[in-house]
C-alpha positions in Angstrom: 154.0 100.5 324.7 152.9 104.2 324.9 151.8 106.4 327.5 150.1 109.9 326.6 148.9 112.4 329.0 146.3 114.5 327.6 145.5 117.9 329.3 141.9 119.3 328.5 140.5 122.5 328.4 137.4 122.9 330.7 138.0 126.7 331.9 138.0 128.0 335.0 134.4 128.8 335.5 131.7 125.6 335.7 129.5 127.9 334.3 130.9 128.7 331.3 130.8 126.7 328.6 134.2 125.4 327.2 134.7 123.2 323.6 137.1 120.5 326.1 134.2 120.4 328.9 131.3 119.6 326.3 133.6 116.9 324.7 134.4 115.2 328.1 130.3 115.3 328.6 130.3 112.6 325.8 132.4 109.7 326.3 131.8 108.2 322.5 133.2 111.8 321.4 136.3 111.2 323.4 136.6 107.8 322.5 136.1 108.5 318.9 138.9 111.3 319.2 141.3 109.6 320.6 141.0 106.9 317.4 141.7 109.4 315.5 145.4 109.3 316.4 146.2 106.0 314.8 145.7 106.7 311.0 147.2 104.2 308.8 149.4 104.5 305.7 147.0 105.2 303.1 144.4 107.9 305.2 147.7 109.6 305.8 148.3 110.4 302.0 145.0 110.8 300.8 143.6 113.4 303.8 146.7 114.8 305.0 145.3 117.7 306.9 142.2 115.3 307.9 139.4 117.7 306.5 137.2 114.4 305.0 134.7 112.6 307.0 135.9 110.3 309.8 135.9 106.7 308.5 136.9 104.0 311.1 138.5 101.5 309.1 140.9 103.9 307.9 142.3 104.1 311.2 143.9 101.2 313.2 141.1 99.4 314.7 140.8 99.8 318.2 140.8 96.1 318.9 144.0 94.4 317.0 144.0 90.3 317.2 141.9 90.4 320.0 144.3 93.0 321.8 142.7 96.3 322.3 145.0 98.9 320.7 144.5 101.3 323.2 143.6 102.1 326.8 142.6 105.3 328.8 141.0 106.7 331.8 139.6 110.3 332.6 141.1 112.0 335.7 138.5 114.4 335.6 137.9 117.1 338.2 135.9 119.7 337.2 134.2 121.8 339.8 135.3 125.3 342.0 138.9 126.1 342.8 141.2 124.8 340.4 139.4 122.5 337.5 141.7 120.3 335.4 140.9 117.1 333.5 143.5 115.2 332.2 143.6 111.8 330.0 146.0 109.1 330.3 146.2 106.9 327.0 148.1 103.8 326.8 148.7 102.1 323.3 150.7 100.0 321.4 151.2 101.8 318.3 152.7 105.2 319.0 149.8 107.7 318.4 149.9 110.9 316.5 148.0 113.8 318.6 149.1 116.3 316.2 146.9 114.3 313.0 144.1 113.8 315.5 143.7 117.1 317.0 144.7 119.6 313.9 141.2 120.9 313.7 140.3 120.6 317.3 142.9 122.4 319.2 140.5 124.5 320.9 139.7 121.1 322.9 143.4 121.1 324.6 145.5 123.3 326.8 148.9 122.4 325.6 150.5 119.9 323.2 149.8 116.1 324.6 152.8 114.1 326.4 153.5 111.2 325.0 156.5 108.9 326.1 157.6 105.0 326.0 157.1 102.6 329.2 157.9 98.8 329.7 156.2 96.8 331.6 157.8 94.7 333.8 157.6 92.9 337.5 158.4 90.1 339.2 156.4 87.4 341.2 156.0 89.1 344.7 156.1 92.5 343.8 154.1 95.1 345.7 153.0 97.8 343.3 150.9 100.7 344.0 147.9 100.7 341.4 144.8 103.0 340.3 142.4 102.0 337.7 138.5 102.6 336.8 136.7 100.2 336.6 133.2 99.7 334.8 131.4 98.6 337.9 129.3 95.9 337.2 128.6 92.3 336.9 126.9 89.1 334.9 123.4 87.7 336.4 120.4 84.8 335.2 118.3 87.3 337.6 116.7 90.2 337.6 114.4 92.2 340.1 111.6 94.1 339.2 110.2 97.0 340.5 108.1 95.1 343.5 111.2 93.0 345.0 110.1 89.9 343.0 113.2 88.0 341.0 113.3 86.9 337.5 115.3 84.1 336.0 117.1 85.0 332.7 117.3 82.7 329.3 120.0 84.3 329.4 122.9 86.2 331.9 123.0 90.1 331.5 125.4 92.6 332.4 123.9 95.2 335.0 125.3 98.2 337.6 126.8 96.5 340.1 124.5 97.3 343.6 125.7 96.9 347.8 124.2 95.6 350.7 122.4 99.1 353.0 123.1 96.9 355.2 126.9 96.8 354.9 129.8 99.1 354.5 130.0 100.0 350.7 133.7 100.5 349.9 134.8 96.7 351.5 132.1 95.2 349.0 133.8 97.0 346.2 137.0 96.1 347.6 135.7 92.6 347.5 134.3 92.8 344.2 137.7 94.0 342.5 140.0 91.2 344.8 137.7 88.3 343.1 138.6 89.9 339.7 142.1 90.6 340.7 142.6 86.8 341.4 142.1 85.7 337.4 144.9 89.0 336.3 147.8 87.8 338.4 148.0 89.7 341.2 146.3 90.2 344.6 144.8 93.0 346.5 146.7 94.1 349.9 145.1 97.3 350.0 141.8 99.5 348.3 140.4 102.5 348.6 136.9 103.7 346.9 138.1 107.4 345.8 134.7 108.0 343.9 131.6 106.4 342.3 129.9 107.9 339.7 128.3 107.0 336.0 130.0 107.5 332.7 127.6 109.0 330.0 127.4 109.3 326.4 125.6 108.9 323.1 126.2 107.7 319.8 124.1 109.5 317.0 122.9 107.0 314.6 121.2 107.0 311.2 118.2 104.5 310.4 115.8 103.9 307.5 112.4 103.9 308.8 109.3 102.7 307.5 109.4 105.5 304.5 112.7 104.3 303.4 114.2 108.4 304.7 116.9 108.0 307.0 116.5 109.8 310.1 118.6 110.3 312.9 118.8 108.8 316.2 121.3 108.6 319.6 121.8 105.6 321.5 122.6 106.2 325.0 125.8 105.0 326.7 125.9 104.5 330.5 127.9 102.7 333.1 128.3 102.6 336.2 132.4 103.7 337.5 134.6 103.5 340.5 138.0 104.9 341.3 139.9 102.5 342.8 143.5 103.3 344.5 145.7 100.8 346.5 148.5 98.2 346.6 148.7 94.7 344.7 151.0 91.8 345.0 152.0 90.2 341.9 151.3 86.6 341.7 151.6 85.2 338.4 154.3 87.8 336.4 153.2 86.5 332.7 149.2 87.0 333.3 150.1 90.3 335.3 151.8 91.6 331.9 148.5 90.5 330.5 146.3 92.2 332.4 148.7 95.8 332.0 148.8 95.8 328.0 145.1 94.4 328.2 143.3 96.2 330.7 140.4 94.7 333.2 137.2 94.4 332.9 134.2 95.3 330.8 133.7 98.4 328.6 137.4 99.1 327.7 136.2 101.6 324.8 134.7 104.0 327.3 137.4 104.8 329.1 137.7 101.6 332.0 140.0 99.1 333.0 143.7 100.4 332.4 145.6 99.3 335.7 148.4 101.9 336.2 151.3 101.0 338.7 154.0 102.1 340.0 156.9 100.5 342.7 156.1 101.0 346.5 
């Protein structure tokens, strides 16, 4: 596998607008960039210097036999002082930045990083680990706008919601143990760094009843957390698993690659 480390341009005034701050306000955007460094054979001779129209299929897909070609996750902190946002890409096929950002350097600070990394650990490991996750969860029940609950045909994925009534960050820290227990490893230790929501929008074209296209954007949202800590590996094969797949829902948006490192 492959690790990249992506450093964007967002400025040093909030203020101000910068090309690498607008594109981190659209997660799609980034998504869709970061495709972009996986062209295959053929879009390589035919649009060298990538000045035709982005086409997906002439990329390699971003899910491969069911394994999803690539991961990342936004460490994005943007505000007063000292702003940087950096993205950390893991994939299996080594990416080309260079073909991808040609004709969007503006969007960067410096070249990207990009190096080779193995993973492997044993049973009874202790690892320290940081991931974001998509924080949410499957229900049959909804609640409407008066307190009264509605049984679902079928289960929906919502924002995952606490208790008032109870500390926060332990039933988030529960929340990601009960996943943790299906990926081969165990929770010893978790810490909430920040909650937040991941925004986007993917412009789309329709035909309406006039036969004219026209266009439309469909809104992306999801609920994140930043979750730091220590895990014990349990199971080493599903572990592995979990690393090259990632956790969790909404993988494409920037969730669920579990980075670690050795105690």
């Amino acid at each position: 596998m492959y690790y990249s480390l992506i450093q964007v341009d967002v400025g040093d005034n909030p203020d101000r607008v910068r090309p690498g701050r607008e594109w981190l306000g659209n997660i799609y955007s980034v998504h869709q960039r970061l495709f972009m460094a996986f062209p295959n054979a053929i879009q390589r001779v035919n649009d060298p210097n990538f000045l035709l129209r982005f086409v997906p299929d002439a990329f390699v897909q971003g899910v491969q036999n069911g394994t999803r070609n690539f991961l990342y996750r936004i460490e994005n902190r943007i505000g007063p002082g000292s702003p940087s946002a950096v993205i950390l890409v893991q994939s299996n096929n080594e990416p080309d930045w260079n073909y991808a950002f040609q004709n969007a350097r503006t969007l960067l600070t410096c070249d990207p990083r990009v190096w080779e990394y193995t993973t492997q650990y044993e049973k009874g490991e202790r690892l320290r680990f940081r991931i974001c996750m998509n924080l949410s969860k499957r229900t049959k029940q909804i609640r409407d706008r008066n307190g009264c609950i509605h049984a679902l045909e079928k289960s929906k994925r919502l924002a995952f919601t606490w208790d008032s009534d109870r500390d926060r960050d332990k039933q988030i820290a529960e929340w990601f143990s009960s996943k943790a227990k299906n990926h081969g490893f165990s929770i010893k230790e978790c810490t909430v760094e920040n909650t937040g929501w991941v925004r986007g929008w993917k412009s789309e074209r329709i035909e309406n009843d006039s036969h004219t296209k026209a266009k439309t954007n469909h809104r992306i949202l999801h609920r994140s957390v930043t979750l730091n800590g220590i895990l014990i590996v349990k199971d080493e094969s599903i572990f592995h698993t979990a690393l090259v797949h990632g956790i969790g829902h909404a993988k494409a948006f920037g969730f669920g690659l579990l980075s670690v490192k050795r105690d």
